[in-house]
N, C-alpha and C positions, 0 to 999 in steps of 0.2 A: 504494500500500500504506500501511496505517497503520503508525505509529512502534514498534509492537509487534513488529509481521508483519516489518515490514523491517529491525528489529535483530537479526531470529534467523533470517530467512531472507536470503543474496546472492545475485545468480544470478552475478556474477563473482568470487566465492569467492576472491579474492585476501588471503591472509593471516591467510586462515580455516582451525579445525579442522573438516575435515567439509562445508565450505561453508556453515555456520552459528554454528557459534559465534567467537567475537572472543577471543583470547585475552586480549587488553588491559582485555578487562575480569571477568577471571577472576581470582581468589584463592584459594589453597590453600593451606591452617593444621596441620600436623598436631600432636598432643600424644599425651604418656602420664603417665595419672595410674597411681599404686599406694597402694591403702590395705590398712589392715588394720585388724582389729575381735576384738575379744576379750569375751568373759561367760560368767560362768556354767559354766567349764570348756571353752567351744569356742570357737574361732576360726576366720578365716577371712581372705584377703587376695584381693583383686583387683585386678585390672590391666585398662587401659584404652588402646586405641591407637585417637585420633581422629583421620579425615580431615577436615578443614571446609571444603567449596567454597562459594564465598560469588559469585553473577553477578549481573552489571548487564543487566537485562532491557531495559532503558530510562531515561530519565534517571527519572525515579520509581517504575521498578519494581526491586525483587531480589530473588531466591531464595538462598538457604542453605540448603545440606544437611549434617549433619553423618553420618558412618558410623563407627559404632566396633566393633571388636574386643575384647570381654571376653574374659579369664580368668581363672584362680582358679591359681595357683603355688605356694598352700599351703592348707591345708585338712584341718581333722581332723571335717568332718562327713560324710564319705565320699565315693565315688566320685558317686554322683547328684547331690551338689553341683556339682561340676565339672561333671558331663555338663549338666545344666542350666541353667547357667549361661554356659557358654561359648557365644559363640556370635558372629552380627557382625550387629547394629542399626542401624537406618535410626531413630538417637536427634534426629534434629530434620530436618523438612523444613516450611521456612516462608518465607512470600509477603510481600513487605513492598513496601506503594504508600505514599507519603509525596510526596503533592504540592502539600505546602506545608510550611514550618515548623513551622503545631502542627496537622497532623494526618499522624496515622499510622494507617492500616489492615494487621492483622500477623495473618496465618493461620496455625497453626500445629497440628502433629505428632511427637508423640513417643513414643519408643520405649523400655524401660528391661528388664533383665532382669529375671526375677522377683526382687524380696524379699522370702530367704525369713526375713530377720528382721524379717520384719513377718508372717511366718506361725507358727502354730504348731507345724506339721510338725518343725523340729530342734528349736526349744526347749520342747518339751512339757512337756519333765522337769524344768524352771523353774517351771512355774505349781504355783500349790498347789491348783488343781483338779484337778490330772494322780494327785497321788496319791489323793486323795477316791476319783475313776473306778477305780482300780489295786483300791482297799481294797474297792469293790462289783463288782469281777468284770469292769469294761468295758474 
């Protein structure tokens, strides 16, 4: 078997999860961020609980996944805020081969809720376009 195949497959599963994974070279990081953001008359706070599994594939290969849990614990842009918001993200899954000191090959994937303060959807009532449209009828 190659060094790939035979670091995630044993057949004598001794000390293994599952008969393939190595705990020993397993890492698990969890965090909780909480911010909160204020303009314009609304606010909003969100909360963040990351898992970070971080595995040795092989001596030059890892994977990192990270999964996080958003919510929102305050919020005066209503309930669709929260509904949409909340929710649990697969915010990073990425491959990383480094088989040598200066090279790095790094795959990556991520996930992020919507932001909707980078949409116009809540803060419409901020732009001075919004009332232009208001005063023609749209």
């Amino acid at each position: 078997m190659n060094s790939i195949t035979s670091s995630l497959i044993r057949s004598d599963g001794g000390g293994l999860l599952f008969g393939w994974l190595n705990p020993n070279k397993l890492l698990i990081r969890n965090s909780y961020t909480l911010s909160y953001t204020s303009g314009g008359g609304n606010s909003f706070s969100l909360g963040t609980l990351t898992s970070s599994f971080m595995y040795q594939i092989s001596d030059p290969l890892f994977i990192v996944l990270d999964l996080s849990l958003v919510h929102s614990p305050y919020n005066n842009l209503g309930s669709d805020f929260s509904r949409n918001v909340t929710g649990l993200y697969l915010t990073r899954a990425q491959l990383n081969y480094q088989p040598s000191d200066n090279v790095l090959l790094q795959l990556q994937f991520r996930q992020f809720p919507t932001s909707y303060w980078l949409n116009d959807y809540y803060f419409e009532t901020f732009s001075p376009f919004h009332k232009v449209q208001k005063e023609e009828g749209n």
